[in-house]
N, C-alpha and C positions, 0 to 999 in steps of 0.2 A: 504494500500500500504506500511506504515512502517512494519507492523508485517513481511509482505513479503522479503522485503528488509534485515529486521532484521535475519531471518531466515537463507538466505544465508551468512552472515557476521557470525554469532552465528558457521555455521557450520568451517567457516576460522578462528577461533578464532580471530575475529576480534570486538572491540567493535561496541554497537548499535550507530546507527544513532539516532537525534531527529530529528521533524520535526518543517521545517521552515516557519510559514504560508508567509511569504515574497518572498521567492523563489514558493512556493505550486502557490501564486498570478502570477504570472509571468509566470510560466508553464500554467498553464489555460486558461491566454491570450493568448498564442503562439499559445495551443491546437485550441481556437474558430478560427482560420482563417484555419481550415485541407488543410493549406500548408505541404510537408512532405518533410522540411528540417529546417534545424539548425537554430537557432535565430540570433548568430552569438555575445551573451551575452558573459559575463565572468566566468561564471560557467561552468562544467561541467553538460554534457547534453547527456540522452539518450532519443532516440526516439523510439518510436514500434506502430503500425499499422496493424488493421485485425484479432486480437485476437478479442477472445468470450469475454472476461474483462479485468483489469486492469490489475490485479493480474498474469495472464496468460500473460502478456506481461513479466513484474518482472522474470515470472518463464523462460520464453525465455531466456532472459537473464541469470539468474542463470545457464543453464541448458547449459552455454557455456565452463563452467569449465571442460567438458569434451574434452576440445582441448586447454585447456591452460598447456605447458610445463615448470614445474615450473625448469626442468633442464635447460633450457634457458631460463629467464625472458625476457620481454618486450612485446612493443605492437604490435599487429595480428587482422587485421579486422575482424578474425575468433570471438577474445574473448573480444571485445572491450569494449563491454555492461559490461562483465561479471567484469572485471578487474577495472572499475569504481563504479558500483555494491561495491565490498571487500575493495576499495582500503581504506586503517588503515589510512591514514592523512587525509578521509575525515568526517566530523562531521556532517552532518546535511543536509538534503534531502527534496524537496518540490515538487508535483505533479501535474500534472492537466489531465484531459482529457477531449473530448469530443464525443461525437457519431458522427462521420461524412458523415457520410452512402453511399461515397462514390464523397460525395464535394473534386472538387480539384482533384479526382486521388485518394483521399486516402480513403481506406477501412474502415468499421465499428470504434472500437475506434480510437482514435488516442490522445498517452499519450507521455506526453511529463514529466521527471524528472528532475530536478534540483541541481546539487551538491556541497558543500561550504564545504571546498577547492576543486576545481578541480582535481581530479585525471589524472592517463593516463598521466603523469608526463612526458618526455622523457629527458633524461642529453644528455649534450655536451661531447665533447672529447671525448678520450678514452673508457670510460665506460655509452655510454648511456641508457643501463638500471638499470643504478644503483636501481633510484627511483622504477622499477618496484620489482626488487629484496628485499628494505626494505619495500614494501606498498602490496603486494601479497601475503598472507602467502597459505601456505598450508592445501589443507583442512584437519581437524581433525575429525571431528566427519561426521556418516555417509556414505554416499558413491556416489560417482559424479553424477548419476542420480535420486538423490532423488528431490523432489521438496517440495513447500511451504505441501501440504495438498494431492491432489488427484492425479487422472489419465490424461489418455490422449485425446484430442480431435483431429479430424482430420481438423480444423479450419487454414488456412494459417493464414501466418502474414508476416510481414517485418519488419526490425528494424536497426535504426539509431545508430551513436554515433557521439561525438565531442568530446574531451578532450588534456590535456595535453599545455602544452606549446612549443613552437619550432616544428620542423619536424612532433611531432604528433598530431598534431593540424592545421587540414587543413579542418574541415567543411566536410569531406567526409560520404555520406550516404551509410552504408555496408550494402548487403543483408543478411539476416537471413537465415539458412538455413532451407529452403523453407515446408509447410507441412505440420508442427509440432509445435502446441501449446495445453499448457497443459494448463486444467479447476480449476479452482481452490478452495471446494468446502467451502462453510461458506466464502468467500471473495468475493464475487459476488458484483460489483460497478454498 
């Protein structure tokens, strides 16, 4: 799941993430109850559900950048995963999943990630995207639809996010758009 993660950030010029087995713990346990909403922790948090793998969640996310407008920063339940995913002041990433086969409402996996600093940042005043404008970069390398490894699968998914402090930070579960997850090959959880 880091290589994945790494992948997308690599492409934003943005440095890697490490992994946190302290937050990895904590996702895990959130995962084993496949409730499919927020913990309600202080990390930054994406959720996804109903992909073939873990990986294939990641790549959902990743694969939001093609509806983030970096000529106007900020955040969009369109790219929320994706912008927490890149976002440059965060350092360090912890995962969990479980198979929930459908416990709860929720679909096949269900992965819950962990983020330290919190991204999806939102400013007061005047300029509240500031933070997205310095923690967003643009992608460099590549090209918006690439992903971690392979193709496509016709496997649904759904997928959460939480982040940021103030106004974007309300615990709201975005749907994914609908469909479309990608397989991801040699990362198979």
């Amino acid at each position: 799941m880091l290589k994945a993660h790494n992948f997308y950030r690599s492409e934003q010029n943005v440095s890697n993430l490490i992994w946190n087995d302290t937050s990895a713990t904590y996702a895990k346990n959130w995962s084993r109850g496949c409730v499919f909403q927020h913990s309600g922790g202080s990390l930054g948090e994406n959720l996804a559900s109903g992909y073939a793998n873990a990986s294939a969640s990641i790549d959902a996310w990743g694969l939001e950048r093609e509806h983030y407008n970096y000529d106007k920063p900020g955040f969009s339940e369109k790219t929320g995963h994706f912008t927490q995913l890149v976002w440059s002041n965060t350092t360090s990433v912890g995962c969990g999943r479980t198979e929930c086969g459908g416990k709860n409402g929720t679909p096949g996996w269900y992965v819950v990630c962990e983020y330290w600093p919190e991204g999806n940042v939102v400013g007061t005043g005047d300029d509240k995207n500031i933070y997205f404008k310095e923690n967003v970069k643009e992608q460099t390398k590549g090209k918006a639809g690439d992903t971690v490894e392979s193709g496509v699968s016709k496997t649904s998914g759904s997928a959460g996010w939480k982040g940021g402090r103030g106004e974007g930070r309300d615990g709201m579960v975005a749907g994914f758009m609908g469909g479309l997850a990608v397989v991801v090959a040699g990362l198979m959880f």
